[in-house]
N, C-alpha and C positions, 0 to 999 in steps of 0.2 A: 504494500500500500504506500502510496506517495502521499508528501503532506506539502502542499501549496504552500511561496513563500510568506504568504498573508497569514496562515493557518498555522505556521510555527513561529511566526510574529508573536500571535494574540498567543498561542500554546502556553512561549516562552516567556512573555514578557518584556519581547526585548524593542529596543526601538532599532531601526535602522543603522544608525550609523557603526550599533555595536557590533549588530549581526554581518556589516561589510568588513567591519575591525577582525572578529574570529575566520572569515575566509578570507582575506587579504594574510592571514597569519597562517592560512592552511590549517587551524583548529577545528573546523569544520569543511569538507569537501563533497557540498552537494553537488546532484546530478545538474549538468549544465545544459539546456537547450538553447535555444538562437532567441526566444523571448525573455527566457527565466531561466529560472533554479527550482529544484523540487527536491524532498529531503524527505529521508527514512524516520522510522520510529529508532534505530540505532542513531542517526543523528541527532536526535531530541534526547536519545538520555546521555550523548555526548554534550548536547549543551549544556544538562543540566551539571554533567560535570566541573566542566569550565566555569559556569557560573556558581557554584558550590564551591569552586577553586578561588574565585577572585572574592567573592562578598561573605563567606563562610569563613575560609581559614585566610585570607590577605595573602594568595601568595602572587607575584609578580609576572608581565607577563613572559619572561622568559624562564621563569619557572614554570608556568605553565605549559611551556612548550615542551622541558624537559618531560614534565611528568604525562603527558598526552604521548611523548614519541616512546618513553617507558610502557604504557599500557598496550600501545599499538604492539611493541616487540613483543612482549608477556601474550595479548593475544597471538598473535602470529606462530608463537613456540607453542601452546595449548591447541593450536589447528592441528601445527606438524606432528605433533605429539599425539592427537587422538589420530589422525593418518596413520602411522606408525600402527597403534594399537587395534586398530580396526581397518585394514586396507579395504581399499573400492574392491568387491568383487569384481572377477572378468568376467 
């Protein structure tokens, strides 16, 4: 399911300039069309991270980058990882 960028606007809370702020910083990397952007329920609990990162615990935004490209690795290792432990039937 896709979420309109209006629909993760009002979702998240956020106003504009914030939500070009987190993709100008690749904290967020919606789907792009030639009109818009459209965005997952994965991206929405990505926002809610980043925003739980800056207005929860104060942390900076290049700390936030760190710890967004730390989750992504951590994901990434737990894909390869259940690959590993359950390969794709042939």
């Amino acid at each position: 399911m896709t979420i309109s960028r209006s629909d993760f606007l009002m979702r998240m809370k956020l106003d504009e300039v914030t939500l070009e702020v987190w993709m100008v910083e690749e904290w967020l990397r919606p789907h792009r069309s030639e009109d818009d952007v459209s965005f997952t329920e994965a991206d929405l609990a990505r926002a809610r991270i980043i925003h739980d990162l800056q207005h929860d615990l104060g942390v900076n935004r290049e700390g936030i980058g760190i710890i967004l490209n730390l989750l992504d690795q951590l994901h990434g290792l737990r894909q390869a990882l259940a690959s590993k432990v359950h390969p794709a039937e042939e």
